[in-house]
C-alpha positions in Angstrom: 0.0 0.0 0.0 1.2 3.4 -0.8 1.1 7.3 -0.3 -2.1 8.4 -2.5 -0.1 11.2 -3.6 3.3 12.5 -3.9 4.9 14.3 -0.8 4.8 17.7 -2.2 1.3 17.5 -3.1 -1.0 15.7 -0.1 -4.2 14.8 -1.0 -7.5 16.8 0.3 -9.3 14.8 2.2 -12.4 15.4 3.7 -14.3 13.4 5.8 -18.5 13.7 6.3 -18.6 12.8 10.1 -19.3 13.6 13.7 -16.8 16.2 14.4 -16.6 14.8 18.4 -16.9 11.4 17.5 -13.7 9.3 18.3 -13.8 8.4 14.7 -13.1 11.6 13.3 -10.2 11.8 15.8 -8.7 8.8 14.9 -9.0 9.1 11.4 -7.6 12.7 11.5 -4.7 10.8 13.5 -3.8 8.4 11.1 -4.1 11.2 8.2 -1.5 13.7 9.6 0.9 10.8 10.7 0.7 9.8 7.0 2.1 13.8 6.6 -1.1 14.2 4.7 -2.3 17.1 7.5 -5.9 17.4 8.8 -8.8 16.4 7.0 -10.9 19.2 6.4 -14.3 17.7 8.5 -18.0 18.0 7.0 -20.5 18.2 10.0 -23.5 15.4 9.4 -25.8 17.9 11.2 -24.9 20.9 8.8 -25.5 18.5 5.9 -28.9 17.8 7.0 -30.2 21.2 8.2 -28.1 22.9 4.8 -29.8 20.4 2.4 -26.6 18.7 1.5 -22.7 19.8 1.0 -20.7 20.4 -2.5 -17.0 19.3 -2.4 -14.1 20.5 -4.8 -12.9 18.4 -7.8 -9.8 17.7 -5.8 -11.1 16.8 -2.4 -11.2 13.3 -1.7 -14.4 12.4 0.8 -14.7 9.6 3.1 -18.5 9.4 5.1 -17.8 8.2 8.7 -20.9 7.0 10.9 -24.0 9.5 11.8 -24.2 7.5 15.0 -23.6 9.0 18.4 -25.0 12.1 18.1 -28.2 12.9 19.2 -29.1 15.9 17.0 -28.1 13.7 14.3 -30.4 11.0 15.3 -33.1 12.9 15.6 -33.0 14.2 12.9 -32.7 10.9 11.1 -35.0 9.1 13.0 -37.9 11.5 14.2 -37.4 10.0 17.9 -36.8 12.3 21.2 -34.8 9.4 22.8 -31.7 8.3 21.4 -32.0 4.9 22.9 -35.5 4.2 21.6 -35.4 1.0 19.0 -38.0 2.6 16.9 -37.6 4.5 13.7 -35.0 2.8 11.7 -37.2 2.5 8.2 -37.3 7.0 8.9 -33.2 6.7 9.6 -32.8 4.4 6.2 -34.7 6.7 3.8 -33.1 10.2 5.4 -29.8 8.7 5.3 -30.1 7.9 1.6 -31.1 11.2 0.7 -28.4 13.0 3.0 -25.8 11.1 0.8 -27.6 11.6 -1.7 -27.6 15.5 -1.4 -23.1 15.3 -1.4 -22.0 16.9 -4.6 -18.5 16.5 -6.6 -15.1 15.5 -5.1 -14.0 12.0 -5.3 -15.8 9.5 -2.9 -14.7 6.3 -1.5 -18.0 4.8 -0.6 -20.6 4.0 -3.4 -24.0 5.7 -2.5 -25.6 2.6 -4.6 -24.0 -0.1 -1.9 -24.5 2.0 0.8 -28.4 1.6 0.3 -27.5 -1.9 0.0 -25.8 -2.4 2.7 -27.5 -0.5 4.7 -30.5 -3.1 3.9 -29.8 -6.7 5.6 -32.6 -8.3 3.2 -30.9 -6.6 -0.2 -27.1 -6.9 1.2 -28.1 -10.8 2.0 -29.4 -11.4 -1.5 -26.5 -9.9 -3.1 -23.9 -12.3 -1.4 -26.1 -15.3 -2.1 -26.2 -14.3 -5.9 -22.2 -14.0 -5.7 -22.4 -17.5 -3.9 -21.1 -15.9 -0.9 -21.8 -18.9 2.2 -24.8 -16.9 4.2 -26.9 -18.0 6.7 -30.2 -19.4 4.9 -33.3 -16.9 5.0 -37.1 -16.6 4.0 -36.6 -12.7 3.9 -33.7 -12.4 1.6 -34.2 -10.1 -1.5 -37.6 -8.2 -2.1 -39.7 -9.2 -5.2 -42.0 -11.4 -4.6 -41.9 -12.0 -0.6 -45.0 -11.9 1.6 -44.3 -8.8 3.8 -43.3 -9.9 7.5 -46.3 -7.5 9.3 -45.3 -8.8 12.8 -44.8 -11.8 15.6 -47.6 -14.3 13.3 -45.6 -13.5 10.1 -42.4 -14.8 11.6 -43.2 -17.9 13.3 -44.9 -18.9 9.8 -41.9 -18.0 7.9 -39.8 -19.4 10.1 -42.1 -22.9 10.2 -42.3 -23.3 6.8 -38.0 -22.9 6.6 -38.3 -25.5 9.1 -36.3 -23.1 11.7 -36.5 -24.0 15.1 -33.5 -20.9 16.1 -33.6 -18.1 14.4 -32.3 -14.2 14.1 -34.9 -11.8 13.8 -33.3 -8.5 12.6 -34.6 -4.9 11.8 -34.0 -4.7 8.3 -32.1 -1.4 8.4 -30.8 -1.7 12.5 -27.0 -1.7 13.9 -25.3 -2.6 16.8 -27.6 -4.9 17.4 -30.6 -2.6 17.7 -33.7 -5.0 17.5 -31.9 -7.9 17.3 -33.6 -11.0 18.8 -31.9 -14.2 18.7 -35.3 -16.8 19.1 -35.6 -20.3 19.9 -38.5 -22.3 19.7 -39.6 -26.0 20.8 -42.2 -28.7 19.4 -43.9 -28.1 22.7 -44.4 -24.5 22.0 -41.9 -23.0 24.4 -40.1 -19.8 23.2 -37.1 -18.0 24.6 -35.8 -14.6 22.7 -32.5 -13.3 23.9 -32.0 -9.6 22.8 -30.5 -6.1 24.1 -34.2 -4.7 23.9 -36.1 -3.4 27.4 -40.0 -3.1 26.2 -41.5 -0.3 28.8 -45.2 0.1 30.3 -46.1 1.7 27.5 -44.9 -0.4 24.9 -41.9 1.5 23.7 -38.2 0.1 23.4 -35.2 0.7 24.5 -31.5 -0.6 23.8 -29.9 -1.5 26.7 -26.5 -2.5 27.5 -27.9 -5.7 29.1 -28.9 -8.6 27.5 -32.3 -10.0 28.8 -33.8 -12.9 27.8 -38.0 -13.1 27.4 -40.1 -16.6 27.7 -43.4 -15.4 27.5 -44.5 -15.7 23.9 -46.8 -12.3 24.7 -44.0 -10.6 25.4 -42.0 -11.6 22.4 -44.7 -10.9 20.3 -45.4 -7.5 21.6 -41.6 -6.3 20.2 -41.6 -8.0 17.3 -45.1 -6.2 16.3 -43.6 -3.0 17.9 -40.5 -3.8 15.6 -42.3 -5.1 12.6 -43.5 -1.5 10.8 -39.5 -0.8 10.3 -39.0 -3.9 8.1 -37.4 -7.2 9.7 -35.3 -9.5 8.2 -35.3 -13.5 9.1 -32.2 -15.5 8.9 -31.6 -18.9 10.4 -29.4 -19.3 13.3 -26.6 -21.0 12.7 -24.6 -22.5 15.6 -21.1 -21.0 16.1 -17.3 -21.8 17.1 -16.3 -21.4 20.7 -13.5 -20.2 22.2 -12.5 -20.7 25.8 -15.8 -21.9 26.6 -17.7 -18.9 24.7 -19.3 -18.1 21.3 -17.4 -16.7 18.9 -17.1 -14.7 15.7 -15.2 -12.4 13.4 -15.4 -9.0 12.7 -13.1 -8.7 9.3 -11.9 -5.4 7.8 -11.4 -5.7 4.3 -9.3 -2.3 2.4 -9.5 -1.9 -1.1 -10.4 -5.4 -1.7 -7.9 -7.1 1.0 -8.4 -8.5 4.2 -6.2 -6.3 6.5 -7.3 -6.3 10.1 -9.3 -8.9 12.1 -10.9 -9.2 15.3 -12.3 -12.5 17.3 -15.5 -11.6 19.9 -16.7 -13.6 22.1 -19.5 -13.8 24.4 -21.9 -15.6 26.9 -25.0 -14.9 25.2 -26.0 -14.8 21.0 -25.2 -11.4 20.9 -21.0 -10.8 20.3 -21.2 -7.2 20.2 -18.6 -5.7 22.1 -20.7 -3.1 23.7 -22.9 -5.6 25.1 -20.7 -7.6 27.0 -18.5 -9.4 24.2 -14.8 -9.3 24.9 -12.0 -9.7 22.4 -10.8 -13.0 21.5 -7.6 -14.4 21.1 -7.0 -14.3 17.2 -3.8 -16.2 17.5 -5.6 -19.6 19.0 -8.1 -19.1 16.2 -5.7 -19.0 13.5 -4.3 -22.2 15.5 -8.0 -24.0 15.8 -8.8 -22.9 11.9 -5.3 -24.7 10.7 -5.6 -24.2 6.8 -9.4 -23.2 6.9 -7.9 -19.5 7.9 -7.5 -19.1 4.5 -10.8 -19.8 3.8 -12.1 -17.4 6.4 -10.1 -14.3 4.6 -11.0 -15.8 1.3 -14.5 -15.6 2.4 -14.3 -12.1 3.7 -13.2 -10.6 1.1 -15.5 -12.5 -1.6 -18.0 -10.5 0.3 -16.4 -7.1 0.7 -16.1 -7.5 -3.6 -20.0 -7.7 -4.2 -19.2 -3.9 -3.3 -16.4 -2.9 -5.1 -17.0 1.1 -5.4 -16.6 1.1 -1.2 -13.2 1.1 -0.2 -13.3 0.0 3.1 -16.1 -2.7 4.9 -16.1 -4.6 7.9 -17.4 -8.4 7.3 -19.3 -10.3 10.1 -18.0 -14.1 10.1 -19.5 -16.5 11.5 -17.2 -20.1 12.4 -19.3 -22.7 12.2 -18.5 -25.1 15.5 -15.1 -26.1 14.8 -13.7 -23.5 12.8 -13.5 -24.8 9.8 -16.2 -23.1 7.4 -17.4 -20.1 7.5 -20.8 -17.6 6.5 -21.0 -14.1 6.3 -23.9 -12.6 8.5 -23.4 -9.1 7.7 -21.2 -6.3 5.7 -20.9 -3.1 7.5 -20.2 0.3 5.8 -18.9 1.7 9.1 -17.4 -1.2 10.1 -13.9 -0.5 10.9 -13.7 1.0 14.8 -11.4 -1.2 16.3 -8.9 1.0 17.9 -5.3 0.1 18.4 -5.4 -3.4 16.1 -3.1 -3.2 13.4 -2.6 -5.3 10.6 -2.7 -9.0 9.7 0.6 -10.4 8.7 1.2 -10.5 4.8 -1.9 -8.1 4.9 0.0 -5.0 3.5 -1.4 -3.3 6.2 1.6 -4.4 9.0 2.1 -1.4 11.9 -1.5 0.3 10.3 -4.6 0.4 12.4 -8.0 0.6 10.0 -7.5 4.4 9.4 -3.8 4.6 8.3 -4.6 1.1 5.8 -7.2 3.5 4.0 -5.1 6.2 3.8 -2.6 4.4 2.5 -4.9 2.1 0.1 -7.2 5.0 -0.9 -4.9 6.7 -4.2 -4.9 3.6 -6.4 -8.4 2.6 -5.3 -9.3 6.2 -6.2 -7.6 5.6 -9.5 -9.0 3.1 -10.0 -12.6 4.1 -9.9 -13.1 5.2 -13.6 -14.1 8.5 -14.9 -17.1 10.3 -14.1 -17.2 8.8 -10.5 -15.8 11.9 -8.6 -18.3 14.2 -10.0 -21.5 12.4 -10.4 -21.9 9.7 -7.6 -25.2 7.3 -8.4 -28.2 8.2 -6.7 -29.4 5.2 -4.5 -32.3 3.5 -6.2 -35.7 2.2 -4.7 -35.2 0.1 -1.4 -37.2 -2.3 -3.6 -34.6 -3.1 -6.0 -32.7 -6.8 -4.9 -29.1 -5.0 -6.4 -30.0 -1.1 -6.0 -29.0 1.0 -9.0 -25.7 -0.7 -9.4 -24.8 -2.8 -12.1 -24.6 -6.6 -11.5 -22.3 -7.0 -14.0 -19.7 -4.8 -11.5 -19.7 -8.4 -9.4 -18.1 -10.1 -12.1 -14.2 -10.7 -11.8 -13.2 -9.4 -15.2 -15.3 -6.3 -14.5 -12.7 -3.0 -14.7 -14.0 -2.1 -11.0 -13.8 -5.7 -9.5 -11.2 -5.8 -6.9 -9.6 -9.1 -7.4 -8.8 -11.1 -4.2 -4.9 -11.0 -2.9 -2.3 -14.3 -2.7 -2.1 -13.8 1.1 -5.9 -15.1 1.0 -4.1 -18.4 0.3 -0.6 -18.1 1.5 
């Protein structure tokens, strides 16, 4: 990986973020260590009350996360609590148009497969059209499926997939916001393990603990609170353990390469570091997954290419018990907030954390975008659409923007 420009002439970056947020600060880190200076940063709130933002020819942008920031939020979501669950279909739709509204300079994430990925039904069906391993699911895609209008919906669906454990997702949620991780018996028990706290008056909450509900009332009551946002259904697969706890993999792939990885573990369904997962030891993975590591980089990065105009994703793997295949449960456009981790070996990205890799990977990606992307970014298409407005084609390896898969996937 190298400078993106000469010395004497250091790119312009700009990045569209939340000026506090500790990921402006460490991306303004890695920028002026790279001698590149400080990135000139784009408030999310100005963008939304000003109707969007217009960049020069020579500026290149990065979009960091809207999230923590409650004038933001509220803005996006139309809620007066930042920790309410609700609103996430509101959030989706603004968010697309706030991209949407960013005019000229060169960008390194694809407004097309942002609405994409931003869309765990759409982003699902994309990977299983690239044969991408993925969890199976009765809500993948959109033509042509039965809308899932609440609790009844989803124990039909998931009868007739013959799914006893199952994740129920809001289509368009993060960090785990919605998420209910539901088992079910032939004698009609139900147990639903999520981060959601339903108050008196039916609203909900994240919390940072993890509660578990066996009352099927009580389960249905979120899932019909949750349902109006769009929910997405996707079997539960059972996962890897290490040191006695599930595990998975949170994979950052740069330009097209695996570069940084990170194992969480937890007690409960639910890896997410916030709530309770800790970080794994990646060495005795790499020990437990022999030869099948290769497979897991392989994997990830089959699944960062079905977005090739995004330079930088973070991949959800998930082991199956034993380490030795692998599925991808999610891509993530703001994936890459693992402070202090630096780069696999024979990554590229040795001594970088996730910040310095892009800076370092984003001139030759940039080049390597084609002309006419700098100036007149896509539009994102209907939520409707299975692909959004981008070409299918663009997921084909001989395809001028595919970015090819690197020998360290199989070293």
């Amino acid at each position: 990986m190298g400078r993106t420009e000469s010395a004497d002439a250091p790119p312009k970056w700009v990045v569209v973020a939340n000026g506090d947020n500790r990921r402006a600060g460490l991306f303004t880190t890695a920028a002026e260590a790279a001698g590149h200076g400080m990135p000139r940063v784009v408030e999310w709130l100005d963008v939304l009350r000003e109707g969007g933002h217009d960049f020069a020819d020579d500026e290149i942008v990065r979009l960091d996360s809207p999230g923590e920031n409650a004038g933001v939020d509220a803005l996006l979501r139309g809620v007066d609590d930042p920790t309410r669950v609700e609103g996430s279909a509101r959030w989706y739709a603004r968010f697309l148009e706030c991209v949407a509204s960013l005019r000229g300079g060169t960008r390194l994430d694809d407004p097309a497969e942002l609405a994409v990925m931003f869309d765990k039904r759409l982003c699902h069906d994309r990977l299983a059209r690239a044969d991408v391993p993925v969890p199976p699911s009765p809500t993948s895609g959109s033509g042509g499926l039965a809308p899932v209008r609440g609790w009844s919906d989803v124990r039909d669906v998931m009868a007739a997939a013959g799914m006893r454990r199952a994740f129920v997702k809001l289509a368009h949620g993060s960090s785990a916001s919605g998420v209910l991780a539901v088992e079910t018996s032939a004698s009609g028990r139900i147990r639903a393990t999520t981060s959601v706290e339903r108050a008196e008056d039916g609203r909900l909450y994240n919390s940072l603990r993890v509660r578990r509900y066996t009352s099927e009332q009580e389960v249905a009551a979120i899932v019909d609170t949750l349902a109006p946002d769009g929910l997405h259904v996707e079997r539960w697969l059972p996962k890897a353990s290490l040191g006695g706890r599930s595990a998975d993999l949170r994979i950052v792939v740069v330009a097209g390469r695996a570069t940084h990885a990170v194992v969480r573990t937890s007690r409960s369904p639910l890896t997410n570091l916030h709530l309770g997962g800790t970080r794994g030891d990646l060495a005795a993975v790499r020990v437990l997954a022999g030869d099948r590591w290769a497979t897991a980089i392989e994997v990830s990065e089959r699944a960062a290419a079905c977005f090739p105009g995004t330079l930088c994703v973070g991949v959800d793997l998930l082991p199956a018990i034993g380490w030795r295949r692998f599925a991808v449960g999610e891509v993530n456009a703001f994936g890459d907030l693992l402070p202090r981790l630096t780069g696999l070996p024979g990554s590229g990205a040795e001594g970088l954390d996730t910040y310095a890799a892009q800076i370092a990977a984003a001139g030759a990606f940039c080049r390597g975008l084609g002309p006419g992307h700098s100036t007149a970014p896509a539009e994102p298409g209907p939520p409707g659409s299975p692909h959004g407005p981008s070409d299918p084609q663009s997921l084909h390896p001989h395809h001028p923007h595919h970015l090819s898969r690197t020998a360290h996937a199989t070293a």
